[in-house]
C-alpha positions as CSV (number, residue, x, y, z in Angstrom):
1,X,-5.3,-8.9,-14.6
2,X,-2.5,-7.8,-12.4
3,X,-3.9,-4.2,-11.4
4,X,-7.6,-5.9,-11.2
5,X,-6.0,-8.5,-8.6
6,X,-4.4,-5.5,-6.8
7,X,-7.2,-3.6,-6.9
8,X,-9.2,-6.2,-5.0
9,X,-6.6,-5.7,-2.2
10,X,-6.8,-2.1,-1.9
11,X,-10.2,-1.7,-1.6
12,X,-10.6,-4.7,0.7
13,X,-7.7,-3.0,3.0
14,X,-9.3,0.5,2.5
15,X,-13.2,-1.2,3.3
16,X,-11.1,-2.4,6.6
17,X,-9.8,1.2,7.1
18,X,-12.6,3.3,6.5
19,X,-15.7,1.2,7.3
20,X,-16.5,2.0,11.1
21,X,-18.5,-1.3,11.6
22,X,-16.1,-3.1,11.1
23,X,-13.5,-1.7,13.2
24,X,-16.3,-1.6,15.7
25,X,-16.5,-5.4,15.3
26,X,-13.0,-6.2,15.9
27,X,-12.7,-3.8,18.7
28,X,-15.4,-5.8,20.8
29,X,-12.9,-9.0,20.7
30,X,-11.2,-9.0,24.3
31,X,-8.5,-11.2,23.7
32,X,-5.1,-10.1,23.0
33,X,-2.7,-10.3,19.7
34,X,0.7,-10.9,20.6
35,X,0.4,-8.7,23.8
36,X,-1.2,-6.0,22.4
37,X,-5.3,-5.6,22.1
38,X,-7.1,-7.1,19.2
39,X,-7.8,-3.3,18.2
40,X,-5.1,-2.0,18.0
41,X,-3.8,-5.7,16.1
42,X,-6.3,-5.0,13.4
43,X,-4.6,-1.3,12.2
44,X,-1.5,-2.3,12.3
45,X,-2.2,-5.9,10.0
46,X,-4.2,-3.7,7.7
47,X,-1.5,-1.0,7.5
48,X,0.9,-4.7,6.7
49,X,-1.4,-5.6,4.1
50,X,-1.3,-2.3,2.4
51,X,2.4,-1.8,2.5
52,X,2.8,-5.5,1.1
53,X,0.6,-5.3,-1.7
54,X,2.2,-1.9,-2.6
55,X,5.5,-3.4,-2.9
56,X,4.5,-6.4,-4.3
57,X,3.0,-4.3,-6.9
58,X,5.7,-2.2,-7.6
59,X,8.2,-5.8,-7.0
60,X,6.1,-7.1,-10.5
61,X,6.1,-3.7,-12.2
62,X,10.1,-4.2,-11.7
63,X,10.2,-7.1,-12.7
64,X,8.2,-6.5,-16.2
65,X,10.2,-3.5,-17.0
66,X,7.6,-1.2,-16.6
67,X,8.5,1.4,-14.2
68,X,9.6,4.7,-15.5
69,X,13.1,5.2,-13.8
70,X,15.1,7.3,-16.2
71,X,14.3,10.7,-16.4
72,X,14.9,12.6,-19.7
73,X,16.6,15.9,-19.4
74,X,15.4,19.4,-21.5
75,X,18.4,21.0,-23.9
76,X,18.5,23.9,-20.9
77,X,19.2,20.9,-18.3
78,X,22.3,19.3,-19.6
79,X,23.7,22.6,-20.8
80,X,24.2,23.2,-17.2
81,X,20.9,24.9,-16.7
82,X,22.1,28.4,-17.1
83,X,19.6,30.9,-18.7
């Protein structure tokens, strides 16, 4: 459910990113987004929505235990890794 709603998010950011029309669509806007042009607006809230979802994502994973922070080491590693 979780990865289903994320995935929803990516490909709507990455449909913003890579779809020319509709970059061309919001580049024909000639007012301005806090001082800047709406163009330029429109990368940088779609690079915000990517880097939010990504760390909510990772935020939940977190929180569920999921991630795969400890690293086992091989005999040869703890032994000082001498050969």
């Amino acid at each position: 459910m979780i990865d289903t709603a994320f995935g929803i998010v990516y490909g709507a950011t990455l449909l913003a990113a890579l779809f020319p029309p509709l970059y061309l669509a919001a580049s024909g806007i000639r007012g301005g987004f806090l001082g800047m042009p709406f163009s330029i607006a429109y990368w940088i809230l779609d690079a915000l929505v990517i880097g939010l979802a990504l760390w909510a994502k990772y935020a939940i994973e977190d929180v569920r235990g999921e991630l795969d922070e400890e690293i086992e080491l091989g005999a040869a590693a703890t032994a000082g890794g001498a050969a």
